[in-house]
C-alpha positions in Angstrom: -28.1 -96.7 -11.3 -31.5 -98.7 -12.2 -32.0 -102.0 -13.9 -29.6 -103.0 -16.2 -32.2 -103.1 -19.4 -31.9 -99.5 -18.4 -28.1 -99.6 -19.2 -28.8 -101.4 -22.6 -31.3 -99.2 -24.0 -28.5 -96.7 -23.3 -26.0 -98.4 -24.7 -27.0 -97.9 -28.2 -25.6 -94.5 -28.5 -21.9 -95.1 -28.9 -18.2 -94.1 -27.7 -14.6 -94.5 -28.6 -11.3 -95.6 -27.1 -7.0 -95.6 -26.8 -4.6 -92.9 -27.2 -2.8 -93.6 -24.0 0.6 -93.4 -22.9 2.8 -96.4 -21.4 3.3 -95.7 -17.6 6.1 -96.9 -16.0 5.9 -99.2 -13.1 6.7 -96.9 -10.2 4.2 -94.2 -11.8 1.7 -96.8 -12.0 2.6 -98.3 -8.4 4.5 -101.3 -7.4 3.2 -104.4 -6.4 2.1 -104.8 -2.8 4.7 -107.1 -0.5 2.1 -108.8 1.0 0.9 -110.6 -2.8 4.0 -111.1 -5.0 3.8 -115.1 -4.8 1.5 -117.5 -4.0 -1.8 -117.7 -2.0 -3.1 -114.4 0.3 -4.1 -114.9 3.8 -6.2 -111.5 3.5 -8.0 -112.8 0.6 -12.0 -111.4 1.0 -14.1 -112.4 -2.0 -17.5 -110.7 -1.4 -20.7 -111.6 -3.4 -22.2 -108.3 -4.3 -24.6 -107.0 -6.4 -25.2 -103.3 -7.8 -28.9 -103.1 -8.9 -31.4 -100.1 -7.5 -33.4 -98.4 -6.0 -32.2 -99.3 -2.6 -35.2 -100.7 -0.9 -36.9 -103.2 1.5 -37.7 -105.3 -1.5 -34.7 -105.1 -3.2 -32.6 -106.0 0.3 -34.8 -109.3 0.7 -34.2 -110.0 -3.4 -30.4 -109.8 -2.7 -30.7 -112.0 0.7 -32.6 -114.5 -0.8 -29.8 -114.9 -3.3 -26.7 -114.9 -1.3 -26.0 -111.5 -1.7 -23.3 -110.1 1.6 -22.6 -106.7 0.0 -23.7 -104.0 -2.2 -23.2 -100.8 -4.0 -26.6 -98.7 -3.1 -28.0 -95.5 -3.0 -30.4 -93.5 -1.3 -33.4 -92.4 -3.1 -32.9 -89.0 -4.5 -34.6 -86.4 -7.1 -31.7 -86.4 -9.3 -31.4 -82.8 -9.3 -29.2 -82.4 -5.9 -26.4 -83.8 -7.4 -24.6 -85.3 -4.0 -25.9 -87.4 -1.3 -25.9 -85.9 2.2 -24.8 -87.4 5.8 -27.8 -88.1 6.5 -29.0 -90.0 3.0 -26.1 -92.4 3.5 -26.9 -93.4 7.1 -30.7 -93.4 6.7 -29.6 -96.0 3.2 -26.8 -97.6 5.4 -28.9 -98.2 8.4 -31.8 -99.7 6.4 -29.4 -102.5 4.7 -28.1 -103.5 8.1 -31.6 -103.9 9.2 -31.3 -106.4 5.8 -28.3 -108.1 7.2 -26.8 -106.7 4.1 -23.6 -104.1 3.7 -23.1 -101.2 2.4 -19.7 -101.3 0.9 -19.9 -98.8 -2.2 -22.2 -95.9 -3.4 -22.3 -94.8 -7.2 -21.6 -91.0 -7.6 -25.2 -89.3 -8.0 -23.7 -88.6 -11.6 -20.6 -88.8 -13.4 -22.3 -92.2 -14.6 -21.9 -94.5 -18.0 -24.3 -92.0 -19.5 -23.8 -90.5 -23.2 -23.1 -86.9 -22.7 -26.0 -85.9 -25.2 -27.9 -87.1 -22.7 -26.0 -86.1 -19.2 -27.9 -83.2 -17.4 -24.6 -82.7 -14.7 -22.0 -82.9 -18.2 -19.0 -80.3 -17.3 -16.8 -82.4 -15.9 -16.2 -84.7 -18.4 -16.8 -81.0 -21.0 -14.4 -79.8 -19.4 -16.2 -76.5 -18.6 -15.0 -74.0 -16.0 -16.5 -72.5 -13.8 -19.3 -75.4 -14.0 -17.6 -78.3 -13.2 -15.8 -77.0 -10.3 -19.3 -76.9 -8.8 -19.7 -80.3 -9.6 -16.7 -81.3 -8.5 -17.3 -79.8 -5.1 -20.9 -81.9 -4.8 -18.6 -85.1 -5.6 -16.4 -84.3 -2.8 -19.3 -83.3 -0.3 -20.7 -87.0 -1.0 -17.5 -88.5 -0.2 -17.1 -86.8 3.0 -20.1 -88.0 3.9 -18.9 -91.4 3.2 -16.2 -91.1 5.3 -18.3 -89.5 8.4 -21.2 -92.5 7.7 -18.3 -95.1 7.2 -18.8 -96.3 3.8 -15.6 -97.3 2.4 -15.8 -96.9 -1.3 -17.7 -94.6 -4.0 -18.0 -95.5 -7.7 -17.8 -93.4 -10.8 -17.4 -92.9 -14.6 -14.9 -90.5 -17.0 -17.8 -91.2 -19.4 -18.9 -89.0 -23.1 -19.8 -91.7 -25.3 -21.4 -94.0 -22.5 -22.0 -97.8 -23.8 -21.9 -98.6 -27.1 -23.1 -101.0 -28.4 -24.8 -102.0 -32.1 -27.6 -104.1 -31.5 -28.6 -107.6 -30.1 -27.8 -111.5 -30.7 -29.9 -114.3 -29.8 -29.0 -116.2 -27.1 -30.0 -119.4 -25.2 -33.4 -120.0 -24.2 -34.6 -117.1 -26.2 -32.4 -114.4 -24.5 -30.9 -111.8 -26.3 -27.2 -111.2 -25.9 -26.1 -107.3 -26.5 -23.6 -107.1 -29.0 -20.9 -104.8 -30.4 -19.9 -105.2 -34.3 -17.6 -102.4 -34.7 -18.0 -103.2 -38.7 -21.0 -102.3 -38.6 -21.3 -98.8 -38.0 -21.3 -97.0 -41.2 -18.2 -94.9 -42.0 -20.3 -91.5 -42.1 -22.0 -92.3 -38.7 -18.7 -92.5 -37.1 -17.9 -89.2 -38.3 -20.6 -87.8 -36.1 -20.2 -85.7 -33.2 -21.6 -85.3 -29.5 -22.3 -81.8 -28.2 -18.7 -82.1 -27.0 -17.0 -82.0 -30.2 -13.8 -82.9 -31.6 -12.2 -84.2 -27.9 -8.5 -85.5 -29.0 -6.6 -87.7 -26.2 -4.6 -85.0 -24.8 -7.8 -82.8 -23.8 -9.7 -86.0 -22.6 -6.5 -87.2 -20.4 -6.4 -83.1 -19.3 -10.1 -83.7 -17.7 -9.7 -86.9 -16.2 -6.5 -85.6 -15.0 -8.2 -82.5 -13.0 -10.7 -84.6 -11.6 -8.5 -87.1 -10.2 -6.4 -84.2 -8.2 -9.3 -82.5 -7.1 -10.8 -85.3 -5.5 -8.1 -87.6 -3.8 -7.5 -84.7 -0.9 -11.4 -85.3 -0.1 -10.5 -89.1 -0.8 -7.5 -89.3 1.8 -8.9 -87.1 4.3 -12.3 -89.5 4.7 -10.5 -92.6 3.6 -12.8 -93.3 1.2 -11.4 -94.9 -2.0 -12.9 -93.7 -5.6 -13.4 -96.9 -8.3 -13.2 -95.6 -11.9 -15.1 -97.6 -14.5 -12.9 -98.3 -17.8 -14.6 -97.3 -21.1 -17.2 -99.2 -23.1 -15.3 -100.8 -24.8 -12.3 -99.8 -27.1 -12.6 -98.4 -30.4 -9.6 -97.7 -33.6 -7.1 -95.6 -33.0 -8.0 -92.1 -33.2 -11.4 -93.3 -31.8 -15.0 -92.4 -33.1 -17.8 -90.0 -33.1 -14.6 -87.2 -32.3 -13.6 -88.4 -29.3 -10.9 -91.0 -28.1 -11.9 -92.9 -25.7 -8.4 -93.3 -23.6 -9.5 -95.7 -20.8 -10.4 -97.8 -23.7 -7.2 -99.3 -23.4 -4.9 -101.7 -20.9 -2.0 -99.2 -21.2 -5.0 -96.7 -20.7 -6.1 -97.9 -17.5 -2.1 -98.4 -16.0 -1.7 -94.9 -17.1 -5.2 -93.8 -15.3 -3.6 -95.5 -12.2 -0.5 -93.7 -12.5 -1.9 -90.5 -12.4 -2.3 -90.5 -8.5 0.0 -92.9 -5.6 -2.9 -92.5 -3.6 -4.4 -95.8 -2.0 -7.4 -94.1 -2.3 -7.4 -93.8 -6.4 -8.2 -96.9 -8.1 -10.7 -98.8 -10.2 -14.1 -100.4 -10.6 -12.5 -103.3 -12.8 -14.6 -104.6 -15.6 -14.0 -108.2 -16.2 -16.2 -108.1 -19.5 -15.6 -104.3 -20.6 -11.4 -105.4 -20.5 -11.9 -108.6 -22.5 -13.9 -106.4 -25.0 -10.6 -104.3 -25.3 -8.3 -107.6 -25.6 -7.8 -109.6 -29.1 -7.7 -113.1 -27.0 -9.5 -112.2 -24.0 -9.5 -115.8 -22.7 -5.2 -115.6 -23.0 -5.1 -111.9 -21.8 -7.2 -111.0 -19.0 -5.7 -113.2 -15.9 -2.3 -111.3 -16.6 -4.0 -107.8 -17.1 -6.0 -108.7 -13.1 -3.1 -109.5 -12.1 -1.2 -106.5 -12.6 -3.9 -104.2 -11.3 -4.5 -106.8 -8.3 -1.1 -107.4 -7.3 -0.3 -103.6 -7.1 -3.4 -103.1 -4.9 -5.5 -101.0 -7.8 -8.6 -103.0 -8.2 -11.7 -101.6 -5.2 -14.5 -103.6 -7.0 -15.0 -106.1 -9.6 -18.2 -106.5 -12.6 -18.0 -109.8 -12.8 -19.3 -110.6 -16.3 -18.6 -112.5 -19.3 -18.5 -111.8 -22.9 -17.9 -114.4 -26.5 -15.3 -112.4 -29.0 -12.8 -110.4 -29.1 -11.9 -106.5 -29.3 -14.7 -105.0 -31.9 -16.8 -107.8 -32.2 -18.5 -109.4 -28.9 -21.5 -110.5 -27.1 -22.5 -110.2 -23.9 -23.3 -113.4 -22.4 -24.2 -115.2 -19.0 -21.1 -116.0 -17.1 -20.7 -119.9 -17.6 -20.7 -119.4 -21.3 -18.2 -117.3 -22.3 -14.6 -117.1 -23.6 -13.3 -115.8 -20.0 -12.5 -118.5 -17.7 -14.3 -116.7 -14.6 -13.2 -119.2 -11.9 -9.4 -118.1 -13.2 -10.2 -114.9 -12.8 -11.4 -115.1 -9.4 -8.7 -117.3 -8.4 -6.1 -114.5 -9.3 -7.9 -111.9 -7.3 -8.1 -114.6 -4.3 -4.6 -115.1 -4.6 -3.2 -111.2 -5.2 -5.3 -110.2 -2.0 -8.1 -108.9 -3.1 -11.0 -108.0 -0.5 -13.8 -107.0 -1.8 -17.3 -107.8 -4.4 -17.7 -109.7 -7.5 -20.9 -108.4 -8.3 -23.0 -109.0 -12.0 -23.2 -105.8 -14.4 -24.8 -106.2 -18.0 -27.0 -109.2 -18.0 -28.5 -111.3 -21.1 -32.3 -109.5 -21.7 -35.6 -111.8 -21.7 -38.9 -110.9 -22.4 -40.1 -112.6 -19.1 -37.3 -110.8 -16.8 -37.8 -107.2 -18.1 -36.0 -105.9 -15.3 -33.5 -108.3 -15.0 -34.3 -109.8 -11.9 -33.5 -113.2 -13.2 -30.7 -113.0 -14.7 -29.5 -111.1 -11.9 -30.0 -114.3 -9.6 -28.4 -116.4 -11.5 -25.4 -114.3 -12.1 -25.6 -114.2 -8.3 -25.5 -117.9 -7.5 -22.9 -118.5 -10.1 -20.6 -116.0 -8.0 -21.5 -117.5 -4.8 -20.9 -120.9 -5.9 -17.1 -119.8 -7.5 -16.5 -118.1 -4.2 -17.0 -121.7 -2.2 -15.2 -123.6 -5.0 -12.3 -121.4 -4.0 -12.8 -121.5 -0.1 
């Protein structure tokens, strides 16, 4: 949640990636009927938008700019740790007054955080009798989803939140964040969070107990849970102690697999899966296709990046290595209903908050979203 300078400045801390397992199809979930040629007829490309708080001001930004749908949040003190019946339809009711709609919600945590830094952490610790506490808040905010009727909620499996190394200039004196996995120092990498050595096994073993203690809550309000992937992939055996196992295509088919629930699915990344592919530009319209076509993908960062898997930039979306308009076209043509909405933006010194950059990540969607009619 918050502007996405916020994100950046957090970014800086690091993470780590792979160790997973090749799911079969069926464990991973077939493709739908409905999408396995040609065109959809129940196509919905949405232009959303995810930034915060949730307020008057914020709703008349998005309007302005095209925006039909969001992911919002009530305001909150941080320290409840779920959102109540009556938060969502106070927050619902105020962006229908905006002509706006509330598709998503991000969990009140369980964010891109680093964990050093995560007040709500034992979930992703893995820490008993703590984070079945948390777990229960999680499933108290999706039931009031489901009673308020938003459809979706949004979440991380997050201990090494966003890395990234530093900044490259960019066009018109933007700065472009960066990721040069050569250049973190050997002994640095060696470092560890306050959650130790966590080998792929134990990290797959959390994510795992998550996953099944949620979807009941999930079915039962028919709301569907996104998962963001992890940002971005690191060598095998990962970094800082941990591995980073949704760091990873195969990652994120076996992240899928681990529930047939409609209801368990992701918040795909268009940059954070380039970053994890050695020729993005070849590489990504097969990988959205997979997850489209089998009915796995509940929201989509539409962003851009130049490079490949350990060395990247983030850029604006017209000038990267990702044909975008592809991109969308697969999703169009799989059946996807639902946002393309901007993540990280390029920084400016005269858009600290990212309010332009924002816009003009917003037009660019809107106008790709006509192109394809």
């Amino acid at each position: 949640m918050g502007t996405l300078r916020a994100i950046a400045g957090a970014s800086l801390l690091g993470p780590a990636a792979l160790a997973a397992g090749r799911p079969d199809e069926k464990s991973a979930g077939k493709k739908s009927p409905a999408v396995k040629g040609g065109r959809s007829q129940n196509a919905d490309l949405r232009c959303g938008t995810q930034q915060g708080p949730t307020t008057p001001e914020m709703l008349d930004f998005f309007k302005r700019h095209g925006v039909t749908d969001i992911c919002g949040y009530p305001l909150d003190d941080g320290d409840k740790g779920y959102f109540s019946e009556s938060d969502l339809a106070k927050c619902k009711e105020l962006c229908e007054r905006h002509g706006i709609n509330l598709a998503m919600i991000p969990l009140p945590f369980l964010t891109s955080s680093h964990v050093d830094h995560e007040k709500r952490a034992a979930i992703m610790m893995g820490k008993s009798p703590e984070r079945d506490r948390d777990i229960e808040d999680v499933c108290r905010t999706i039931e009031a989803c489901g009673k308020v009727g938003i459809p979706s909620v949004k979440y991380n499996m997050s201990l090494l939140g966003v890395m990234r190394s530093g900044e490259t200039p960019g066009r018109g004196g933007s700065q472009y964040s960066t990721w040069r996995e050569s250049d973190i120092p050997a002994a640095k990498r060696e470092q560890l969070t306050k959650a130790g050595r966590v080998p792929a096994a134990e990290f797959w073993s959390r994510i795992e107990y998550f996953v099944k203690a949620v979807m009941p809550s999930c079915e039962a309000a028919k709301v569907r849970a996104a998962c963001h992937p992890h940002d971005t992939g690191t060598p095998p055996g990962g970094m800082y102690g941990i591995d980073n196992v949704l760091g990873t295509v195969d990652g994120l088919k076996k992240f899928v697999g681990l529930s047939q629930s409609p209801y368990h699915g992701l918040n795909f990344c268009v940059g954070t899966v380039s970053e994890t592919l050695q020729d993005p530009r070849r590489e990504i319209n097969d990988v959205v296709d997979w997850f489209a076509s089998r009915g796995r993908i509940f929201n989509i960062h539409y962003r851009n990046i130049r490079g490949k898997r350990g060395d990247f930039m983030e850029v604006f979306p017209d000038e990267g290595d990702v044909d975008m308009v592809a991109v969308a076209r697969v999703l169009r043509d799989r059946g996807y209903r639902g946002m393309l909405m901007p993540d990280h933006v390029p920084h400016h010194d005269d858009d600290p908050k990212g309010m332009q950059a924002f816009a003009y990540a917003q037009g660019y969607i809107k106008g790709v979203i006509q192109a394809l009619g």
